[in-house]
C-alpha positions in Angstrom: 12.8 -26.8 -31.2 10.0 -25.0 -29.2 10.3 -25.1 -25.6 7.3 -27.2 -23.8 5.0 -24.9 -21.9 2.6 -27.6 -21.5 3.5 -26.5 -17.8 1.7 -23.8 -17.5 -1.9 -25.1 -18.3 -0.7 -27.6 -15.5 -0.4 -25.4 -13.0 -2.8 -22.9 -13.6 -5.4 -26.2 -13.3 -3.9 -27.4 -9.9 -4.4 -23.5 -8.9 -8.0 -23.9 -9.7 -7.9 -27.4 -8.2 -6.5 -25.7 -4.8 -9.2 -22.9 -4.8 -6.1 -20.4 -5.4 -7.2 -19.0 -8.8 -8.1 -15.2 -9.1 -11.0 -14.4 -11.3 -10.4 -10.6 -12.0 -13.7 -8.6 -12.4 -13.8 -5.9 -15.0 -14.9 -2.3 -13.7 -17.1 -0.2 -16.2 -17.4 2.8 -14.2 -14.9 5.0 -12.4 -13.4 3.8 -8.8 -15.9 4.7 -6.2 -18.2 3.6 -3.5 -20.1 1.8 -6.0 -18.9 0.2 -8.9 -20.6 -1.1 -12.2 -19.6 -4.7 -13.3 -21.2 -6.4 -16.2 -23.9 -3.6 -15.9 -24.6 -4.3 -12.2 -24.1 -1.6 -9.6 -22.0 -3.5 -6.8 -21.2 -1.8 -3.3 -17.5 -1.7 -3.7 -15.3 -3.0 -1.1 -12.2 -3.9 -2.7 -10.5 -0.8 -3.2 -7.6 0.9 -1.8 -9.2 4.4 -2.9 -9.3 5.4 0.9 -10.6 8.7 0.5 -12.3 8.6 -2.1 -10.3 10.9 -4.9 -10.0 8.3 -8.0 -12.8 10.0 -9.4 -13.0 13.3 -7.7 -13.8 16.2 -10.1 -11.3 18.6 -8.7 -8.4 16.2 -9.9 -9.9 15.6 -13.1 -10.3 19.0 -13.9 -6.8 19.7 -12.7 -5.7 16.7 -15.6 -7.2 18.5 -18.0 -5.7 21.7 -17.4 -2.1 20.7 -17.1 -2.7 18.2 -20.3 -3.7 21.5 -21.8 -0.6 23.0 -20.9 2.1 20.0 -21.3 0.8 17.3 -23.5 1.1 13.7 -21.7 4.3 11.9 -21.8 7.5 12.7 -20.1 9.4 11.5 -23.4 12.2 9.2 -21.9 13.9 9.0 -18.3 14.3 12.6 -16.3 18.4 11.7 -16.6 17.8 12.0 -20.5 15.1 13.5 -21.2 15.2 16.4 -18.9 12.5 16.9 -15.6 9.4 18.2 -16.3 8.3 21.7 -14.3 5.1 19.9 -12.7 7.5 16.5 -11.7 9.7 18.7 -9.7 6.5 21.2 -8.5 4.8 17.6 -7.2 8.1 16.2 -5.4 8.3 20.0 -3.6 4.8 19.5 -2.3 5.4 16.0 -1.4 8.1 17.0 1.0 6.3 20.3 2.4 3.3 17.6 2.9 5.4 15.0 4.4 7.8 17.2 6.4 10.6 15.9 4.7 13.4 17.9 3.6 13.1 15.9 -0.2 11.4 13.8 -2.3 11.3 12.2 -5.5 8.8 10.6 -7.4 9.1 7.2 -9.6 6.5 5.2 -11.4 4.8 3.1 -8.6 4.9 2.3 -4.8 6.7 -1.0 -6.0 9.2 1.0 -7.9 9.5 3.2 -4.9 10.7 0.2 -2.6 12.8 -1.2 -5.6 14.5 2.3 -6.0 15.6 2.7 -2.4 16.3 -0.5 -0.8 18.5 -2.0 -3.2 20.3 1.4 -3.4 20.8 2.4 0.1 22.3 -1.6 0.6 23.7 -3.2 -2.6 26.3 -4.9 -0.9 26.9 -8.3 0.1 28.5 -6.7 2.8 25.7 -4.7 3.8 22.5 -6.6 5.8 19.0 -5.5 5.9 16.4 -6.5 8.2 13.1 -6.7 7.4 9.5 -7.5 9.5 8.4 -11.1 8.4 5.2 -9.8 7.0 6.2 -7.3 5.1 4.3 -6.5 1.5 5.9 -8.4 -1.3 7.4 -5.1 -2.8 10.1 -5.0 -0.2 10.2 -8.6 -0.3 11.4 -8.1 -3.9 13.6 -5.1 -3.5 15.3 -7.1 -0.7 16.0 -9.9 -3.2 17.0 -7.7 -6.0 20.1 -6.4 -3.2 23.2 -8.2 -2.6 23.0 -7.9 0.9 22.2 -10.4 3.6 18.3 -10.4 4.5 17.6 -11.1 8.0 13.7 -11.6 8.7 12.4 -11.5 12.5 9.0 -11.9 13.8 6.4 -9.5 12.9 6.5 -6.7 15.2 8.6 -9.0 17.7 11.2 -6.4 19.4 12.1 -9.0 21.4 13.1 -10.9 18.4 14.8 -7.8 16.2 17.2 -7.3 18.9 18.3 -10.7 19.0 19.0 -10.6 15.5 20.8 -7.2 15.3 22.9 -9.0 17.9 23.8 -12.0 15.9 24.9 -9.5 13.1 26.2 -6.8 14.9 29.8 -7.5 13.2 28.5 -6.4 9.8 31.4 -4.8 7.9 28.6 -2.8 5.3 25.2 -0.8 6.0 22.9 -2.3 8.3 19.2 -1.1 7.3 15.8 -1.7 8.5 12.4 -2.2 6.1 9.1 -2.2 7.8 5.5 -1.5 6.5 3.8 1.6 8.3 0.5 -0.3 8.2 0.7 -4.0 7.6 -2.1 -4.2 4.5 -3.6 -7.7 5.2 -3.7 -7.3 8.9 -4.2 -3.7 9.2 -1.7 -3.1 12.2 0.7 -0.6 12.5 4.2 -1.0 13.0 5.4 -0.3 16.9 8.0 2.2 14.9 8.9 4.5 18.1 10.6 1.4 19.4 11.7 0.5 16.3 13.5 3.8 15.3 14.7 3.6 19.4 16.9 0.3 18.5 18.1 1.7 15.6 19.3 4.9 16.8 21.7 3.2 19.5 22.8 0.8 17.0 23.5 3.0 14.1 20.7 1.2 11.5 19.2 3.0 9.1 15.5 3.0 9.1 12.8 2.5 6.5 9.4 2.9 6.8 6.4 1.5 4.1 4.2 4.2 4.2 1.5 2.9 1.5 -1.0 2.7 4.1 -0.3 5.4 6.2 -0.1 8.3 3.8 -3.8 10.0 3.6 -5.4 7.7 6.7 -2.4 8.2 9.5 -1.0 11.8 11.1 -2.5 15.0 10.8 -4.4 15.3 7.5 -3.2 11.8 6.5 0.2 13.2 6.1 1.0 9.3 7.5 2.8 7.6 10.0 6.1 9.1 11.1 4.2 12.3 11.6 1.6 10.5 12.9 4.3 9.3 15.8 6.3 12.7 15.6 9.0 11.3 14.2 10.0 13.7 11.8 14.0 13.8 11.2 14.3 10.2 13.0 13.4 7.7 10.0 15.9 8.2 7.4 13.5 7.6 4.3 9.6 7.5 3.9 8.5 5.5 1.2 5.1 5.5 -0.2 2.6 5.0 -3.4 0.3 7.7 -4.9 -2.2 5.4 -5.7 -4.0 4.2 -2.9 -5.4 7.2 -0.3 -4.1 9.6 -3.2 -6.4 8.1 -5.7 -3.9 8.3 -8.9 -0.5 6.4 -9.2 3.0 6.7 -8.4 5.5 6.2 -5.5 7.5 8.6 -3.6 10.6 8.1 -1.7 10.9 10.8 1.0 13.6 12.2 3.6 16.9 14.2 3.5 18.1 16.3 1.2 21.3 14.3 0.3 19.2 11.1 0.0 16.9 12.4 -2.7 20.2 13.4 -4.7 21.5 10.4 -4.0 18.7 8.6 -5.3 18.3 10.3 -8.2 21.9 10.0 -9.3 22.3 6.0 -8.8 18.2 4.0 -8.4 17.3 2.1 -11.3 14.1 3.0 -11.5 15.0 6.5 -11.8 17.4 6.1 -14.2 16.4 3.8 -16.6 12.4 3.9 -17.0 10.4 6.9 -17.7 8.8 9.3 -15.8 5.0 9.7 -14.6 2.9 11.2 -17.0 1.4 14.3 -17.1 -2.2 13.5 -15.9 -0.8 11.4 -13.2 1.3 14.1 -11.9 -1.5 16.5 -12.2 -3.8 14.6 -10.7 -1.1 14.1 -7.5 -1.1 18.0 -7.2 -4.5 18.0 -6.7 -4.8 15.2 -4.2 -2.0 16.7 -2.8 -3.9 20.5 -2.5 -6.9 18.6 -0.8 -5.6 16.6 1.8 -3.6 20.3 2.9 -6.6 22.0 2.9 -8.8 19.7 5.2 -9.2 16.9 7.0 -13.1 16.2 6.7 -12.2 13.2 4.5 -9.8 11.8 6.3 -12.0 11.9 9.3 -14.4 10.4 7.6 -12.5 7.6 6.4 -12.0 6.8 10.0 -15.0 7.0 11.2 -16.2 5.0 8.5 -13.6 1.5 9.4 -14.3 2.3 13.0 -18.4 1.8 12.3 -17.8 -1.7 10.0 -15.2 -3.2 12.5 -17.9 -2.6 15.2 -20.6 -4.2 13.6 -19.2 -7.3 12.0 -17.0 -8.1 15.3 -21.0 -7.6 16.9 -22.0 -10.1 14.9 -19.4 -12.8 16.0 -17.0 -12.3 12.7 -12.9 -12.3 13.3 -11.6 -9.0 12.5 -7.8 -9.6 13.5 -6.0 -7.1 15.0 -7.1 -3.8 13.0 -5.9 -1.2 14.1 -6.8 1.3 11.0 -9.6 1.0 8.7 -8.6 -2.0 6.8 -10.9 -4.1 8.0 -10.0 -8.2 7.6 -12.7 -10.9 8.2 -11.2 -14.3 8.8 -12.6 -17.1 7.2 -9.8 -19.5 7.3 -9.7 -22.2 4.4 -9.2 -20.6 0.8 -12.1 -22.8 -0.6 -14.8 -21.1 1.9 -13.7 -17.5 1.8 -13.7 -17.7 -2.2 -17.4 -18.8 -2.1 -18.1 -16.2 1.2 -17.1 -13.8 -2.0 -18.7 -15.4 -4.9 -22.4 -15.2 -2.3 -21.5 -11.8 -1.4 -21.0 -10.8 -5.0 -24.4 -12.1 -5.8 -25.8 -10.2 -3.2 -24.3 -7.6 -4.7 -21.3 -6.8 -2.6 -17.7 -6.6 -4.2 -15.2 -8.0 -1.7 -12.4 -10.2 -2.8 -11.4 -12.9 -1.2 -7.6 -12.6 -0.1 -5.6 -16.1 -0.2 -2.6 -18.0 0.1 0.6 -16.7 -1.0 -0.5 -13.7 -0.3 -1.4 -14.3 3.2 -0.4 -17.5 5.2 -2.7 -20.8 4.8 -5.3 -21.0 6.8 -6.1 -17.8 7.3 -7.8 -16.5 3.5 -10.1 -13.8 4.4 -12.4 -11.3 2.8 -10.3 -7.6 3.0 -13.1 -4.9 3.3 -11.6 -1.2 2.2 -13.9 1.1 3.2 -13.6 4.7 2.0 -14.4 8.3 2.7 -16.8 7.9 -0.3 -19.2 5.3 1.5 -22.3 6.2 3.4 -23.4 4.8 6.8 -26.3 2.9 4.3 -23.6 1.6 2.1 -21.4 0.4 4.9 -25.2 -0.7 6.7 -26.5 -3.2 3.7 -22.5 -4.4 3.6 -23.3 -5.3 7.4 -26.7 -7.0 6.3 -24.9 -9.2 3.4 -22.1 -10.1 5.5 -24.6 -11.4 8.1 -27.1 -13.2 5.3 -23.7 -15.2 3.7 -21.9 -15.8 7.4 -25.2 -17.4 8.6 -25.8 -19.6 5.3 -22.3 -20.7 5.6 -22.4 -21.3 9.6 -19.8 -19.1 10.5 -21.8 -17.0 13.0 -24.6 -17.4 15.3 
């Protein structure tokens, strides 16, 4: 007998009901400071392609060279398969880039969180601590361990020490999982105090990195070097897809970790490696964030010129402190049409919504990038203003 499924139609209609249903735009052109959709150019300010290298000819022509030279697929996992020359030659670079002693690649940022948190604490004897607004890839991992999974306040010290208190009798590992930069909000985690509390009480620390790496520390190089931190957070975890402009996730930090990891995290062990053009195309992201910091700069200067001009004209840009740039609307209903107006104004920004960030506060995310001009980021200013007025939420 089939199993009714008349439940999902059901609830994909009270989504739609609830103004929570995504309508996912199809991109015809590569990733870059203007998109085409539908055979529209839109101003693009959706993606996390920070600096600009998802199209950028110097990693393409690095794909096609090491596709030359290796073909495309891994085969199966590293542990059966064998490692690849230009896996291992893009995990060394990592670490010199990161300051780490090690590093290992896997297939995401996701992957990346799911390979080291339930690793470093699979006990139910073990408890791991985690900032109430971290991304929902931790939120998984954390759920995928056995331990105990104690939440406090976002960015509340106050509050973390009260809860290391209440579990300082812990017979397992005690570890703490925090995102760098907080993605919806774009704040940044107060991690000198954090790794401070740690230290004293023996926790180990992780640190998020996917927004940090390639917009925080010298050259982007993210945000324990960013707080000189190096050799105080016990493992850096990041994605290759965002400032990087590829895919993949990277677990950084000791020597022993990164062995550790590769003997005994799932993702590791049982799915395959990157493929070649994504690890080639790494190496050259890699290669151009060492060499200069023009685009990194840029990026900055960039989020610092939008935040300035839509909090000038009366919009809520939280509490930003990178270039992620968040404008409040509030109810999920108004900042899906602030969208569907900017997109006819030709403007891609998505609105962001319930679950994934709290009721009442659904906003339009704009990513800028190292890509954009001041007269991209100028009209985005104008549109902004046209839809904000129409809809009486500024002056």
């Amino acid at each position: 007998m089939a199993v009714p499924m008349s439940f999902l139609t059901e609830e994909l209609d009270a989504m739609k009901q609830a103004g929570l249903y995504g309508t996912i735009r199809t991109i015809e052109s590569p990733q870059g400071a203007w998109v085409s959709i539908e055979g529209r150019k839109y101003l693009n300010l959706c993606s996390n392609n920070y600096l600009g290298l998802c199209n950028d000819p110097r990693l393409v022509a690095k794909v096609k060279e090491y596709v030359d030279a290796y073909g495309v697929g891994p085969g199966a996992v590293r542990t059966i398969a064998g490692t690849m020359s230009p896996h291992i030659e893009l995990e060394r670079k990592l670490a010199a880039f990161k300051g780490a002693e090690a590093a290992i690649v896997v297939q995401s940022g996701f992957c990346a969180n799911l390979a080291v948190i339930p690793t470093l604490a699979p006990s139910a004897e073990d408890v791991i601590f985690s900032d109430s607004l971290n991304h929902a890839s931790i939120i998984d991992a954390c759920r995928l361990s056995k331990a105990k999974v104690v939440r406090y306040a976002h960015s509340d010290l106050a509050d973390l020490e009260k809860k290391l208190d209440e579990n300082r009798d812990v017979k397992g590992r005690s570890l703490l999982v925090t995102d760098g930069v907080f993605s919806m909000d774009g704040d940044v985690a107060r991690l000198p105090e954090i790794v401070d509390i740690c230290e004293r009480r023996g926790v180990l620390v992780v640190v998020d990195d996917a927004h940090g790496e390639g917009v925080l520390g010298r050259g982007g190089r993210g945000i324990v070097d960013h707080f000189g931190l190096h050799g105080r957070v016990d493992v850096e975890v990041g994605t290759l897809s965002k400032a990087f402009g590829v895919m993949g996730g990277v677990a950084a930090g000791s020597a022993a970790l990164v062995d550790y990891l590769r003997q005994k995290a799932r993702p590791n062990l049982f799915s395959s490696a990157l493929t070649i053009p994504d690890v080639a195309a790494n190496l050259a992201a890699v290669e151009i964030l060492q060499e200069s910091e023009n685009l990194v700069k840029k990026l900055w200067h960039n989020g610092d010129f939008l935040k300035k001009e839509l909090k000038a004209l009366g919009f809520d840009t939280a509490s930003s402190e990178t270039p992620i740039t968040p404008v409040i609307i509030g109810e999920a209903a108004d900042a899906k049409a602030f969208s569907a107006k900017l997109f006819e104004a030709g403007v891609f920004a998505t609105a962001i919504v319930y679950p994934t960030v709290p009721k009442g506060t659904a906003r339009i995310r704009a990513m800028v990038s190292a890509a954009h001009s001041e007269d991209d980021l100028r009209l985005a200013v104008d549109r902004f203003a046209a839809v904000g007025r129409e809809m009486g939420l500024i002056p």
